[in-house]
N, C-alpha and C positions, 0 to 999 in steps of 0.2 A: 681298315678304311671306312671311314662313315658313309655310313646310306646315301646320302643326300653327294655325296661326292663325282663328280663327271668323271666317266669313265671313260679314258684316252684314245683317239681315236691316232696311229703313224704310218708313216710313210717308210717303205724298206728297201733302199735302191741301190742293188748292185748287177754287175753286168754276167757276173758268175751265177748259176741258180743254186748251188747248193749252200754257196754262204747266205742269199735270202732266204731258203726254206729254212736255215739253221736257227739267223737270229729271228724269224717268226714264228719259229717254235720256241723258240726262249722266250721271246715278247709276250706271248701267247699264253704263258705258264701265269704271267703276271696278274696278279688281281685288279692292277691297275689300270689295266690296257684292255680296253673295249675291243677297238676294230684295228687290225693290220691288214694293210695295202702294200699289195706286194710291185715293185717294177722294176723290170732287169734293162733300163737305160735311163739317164737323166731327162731325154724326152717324157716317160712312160711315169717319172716323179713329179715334174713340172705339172703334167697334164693330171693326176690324181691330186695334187697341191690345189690346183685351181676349181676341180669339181669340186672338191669334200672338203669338212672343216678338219680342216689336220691341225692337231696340236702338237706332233714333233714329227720331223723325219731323221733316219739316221742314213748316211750318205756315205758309200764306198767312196775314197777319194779318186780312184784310178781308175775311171770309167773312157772308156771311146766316147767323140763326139764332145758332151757334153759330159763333166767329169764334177766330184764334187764341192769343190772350187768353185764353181760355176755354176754351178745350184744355188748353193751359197750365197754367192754374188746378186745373182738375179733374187732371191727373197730381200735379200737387207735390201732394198726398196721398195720393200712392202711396207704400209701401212703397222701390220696388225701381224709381223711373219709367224710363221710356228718356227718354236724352237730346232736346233738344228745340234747333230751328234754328228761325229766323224766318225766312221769305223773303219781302219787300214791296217793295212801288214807291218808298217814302216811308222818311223818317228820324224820323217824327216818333214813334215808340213804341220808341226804340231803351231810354231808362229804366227804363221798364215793362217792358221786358225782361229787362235785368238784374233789377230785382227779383225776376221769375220765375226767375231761374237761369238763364238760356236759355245754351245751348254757346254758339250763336253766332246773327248777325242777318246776313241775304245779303238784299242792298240789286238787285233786277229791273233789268235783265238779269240773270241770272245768267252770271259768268264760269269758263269750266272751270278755270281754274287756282287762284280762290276758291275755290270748291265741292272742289278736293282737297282743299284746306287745311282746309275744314270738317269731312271726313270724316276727316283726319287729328287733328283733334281728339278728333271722336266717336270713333277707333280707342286713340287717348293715354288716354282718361278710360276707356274700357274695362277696360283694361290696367291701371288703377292701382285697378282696383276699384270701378270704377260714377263713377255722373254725378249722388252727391248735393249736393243746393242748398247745402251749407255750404261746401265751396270754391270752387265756380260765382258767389258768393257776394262773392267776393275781391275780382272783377272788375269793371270798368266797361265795358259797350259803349260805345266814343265814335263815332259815325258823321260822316265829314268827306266829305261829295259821296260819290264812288261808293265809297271807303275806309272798312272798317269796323277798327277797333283793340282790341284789349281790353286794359286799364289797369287794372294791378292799384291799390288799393284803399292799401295800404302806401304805395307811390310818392305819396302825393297829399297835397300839404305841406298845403294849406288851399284852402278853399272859399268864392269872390267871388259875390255875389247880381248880378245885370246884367237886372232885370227880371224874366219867368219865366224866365227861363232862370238857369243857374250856370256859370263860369268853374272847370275842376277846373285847379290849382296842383302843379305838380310841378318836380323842379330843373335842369331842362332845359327846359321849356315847358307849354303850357296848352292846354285843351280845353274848347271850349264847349258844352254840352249841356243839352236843352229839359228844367229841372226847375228848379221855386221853391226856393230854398234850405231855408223851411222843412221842406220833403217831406225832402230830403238830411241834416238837422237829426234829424228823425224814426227814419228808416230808420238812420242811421247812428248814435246814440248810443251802440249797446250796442260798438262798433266802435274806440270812443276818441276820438270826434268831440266837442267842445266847440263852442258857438256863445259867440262874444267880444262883438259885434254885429252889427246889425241885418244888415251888408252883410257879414258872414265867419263859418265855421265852420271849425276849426282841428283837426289833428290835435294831440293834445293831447303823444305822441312827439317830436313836431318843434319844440315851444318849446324854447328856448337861451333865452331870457332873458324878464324881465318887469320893465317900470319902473313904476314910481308916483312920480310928481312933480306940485307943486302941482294937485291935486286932480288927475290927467289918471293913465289907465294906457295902457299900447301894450306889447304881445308881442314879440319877436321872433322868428322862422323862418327860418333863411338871414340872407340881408341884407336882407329884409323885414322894416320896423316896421310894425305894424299896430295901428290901436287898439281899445281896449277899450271900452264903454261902460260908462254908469254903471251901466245897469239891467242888463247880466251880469255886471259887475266882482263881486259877491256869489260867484257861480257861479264867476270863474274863482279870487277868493282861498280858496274851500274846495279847490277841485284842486290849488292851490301850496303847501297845508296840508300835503300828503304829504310835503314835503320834498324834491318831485324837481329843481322849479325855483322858484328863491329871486327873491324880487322885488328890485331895484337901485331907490336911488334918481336 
């Protein structure tokens, strides 16, 4: 790390003390990492957030009171927020994550060689001039067992409903993660995200083709035919309006 480099000051907030003493002693190993501030409730993070210039906090999600979720929340109306990591037992808020923007999600145990790469994160996003939600934003956290991944957003050809959960489509392979399609439908519209039907939401980028034949429509993306339904077929001939993809019959 160069001389001249800021050295990080975070935030460690969990309601257990031996998972903060743990990851402040890993933190702590780091050459990157100035000052760790330790707080064993969300109050006790808030309150170190507001006094000192924090540039990451990593946040237990299952806290009393105030939980890290809620942390979260109340930064993304910050101005200027410090970067924000999740660290939990469990996979199951990895979405809700992303929505918040979060740098990144470290899945307990914490592994030293994870947690560099987390702080090399938080050191990258620095560097490129802060950790606002609109490129944090791009991204997907996909959590697979103890592997967390982050999938950008562009990569993801279309989107399979499989119960509550969604199957994310890319051109290499696919990821399963706990969110109802409509949520993904919602959140992602402004993004370029089309919903075809009931079981797909498509980037709308990645059609190549569009048929309509005896009374029937289907997309395609790749070598994926996919069909249309009747009741967004309305919705997808106003998008093919533009001229960008022309329907075959």
């Amino acid at each position: 790390m160069p001389k001249s480099a800021k050295l990080l000051t975070v935030v460690v907030a969990d309601d257990e003390a031996p998972a903060v003493e743990e990851l402040a002693f890993l933190l702590g190993a780091d050459a990157r990492i100035g000052t760790v501030l330790r707080a064993a409730s969300g109050a006790q993070a808030l309150h170190a957030i507001e006094t000192s210039d924090v540039d990451a906090v990593f946040l237990d999600i299952h806290m009393p009171a105030l939980s890290g979720l809620d942390i979260a929340r109340a930064l993304a109306r910050k101005e200027r927020p410090p970067a924000v990591v999740f660290v939990t037992a469990d996979e199951d808020h990895a979405l809700a994550a992303f929505d918040l923007a979060a740098l990144d999600y470290l899945l307990k145990p914490v592994r030293r060689e994870r947690l560099t790469e987390s702080v090399r994160r938080i050191s990258d996003a620095l560097a490129a001039g802060g950790t606002d939600s609109a490129e944090a934003g791009d991204e997907v956290t996909v959590v697979q067992g103890a592997t967390t991944r982050m999938i950008r957003r562009e990569d993801i050809r279309y989107v399979q409903a499989q119960g509550d959960y969604a199957r994310l489509h890319t051109a290499e392979t696919s990821y399963l993660v706990r969110i109802p399609l409509a949520e993904l439908e919602a959140q992602w519209a402004d993004a370029g995200f089309l919903r075809i039907h009931r079981s797909y939401l498509v980037a709308r980028s990645q059609i190549t083709q569009v048929r309509l034949s005896a009374g029937r429509a289907s997309i395609r993306i790749g070598a994926e035919e996919l069909p249309v339904s009747r009741r967004h077929l309305p919705t997808v001939r106003s998008t093919l309006a533009s001229g960008r993809v022309r329907p075959t019959a």
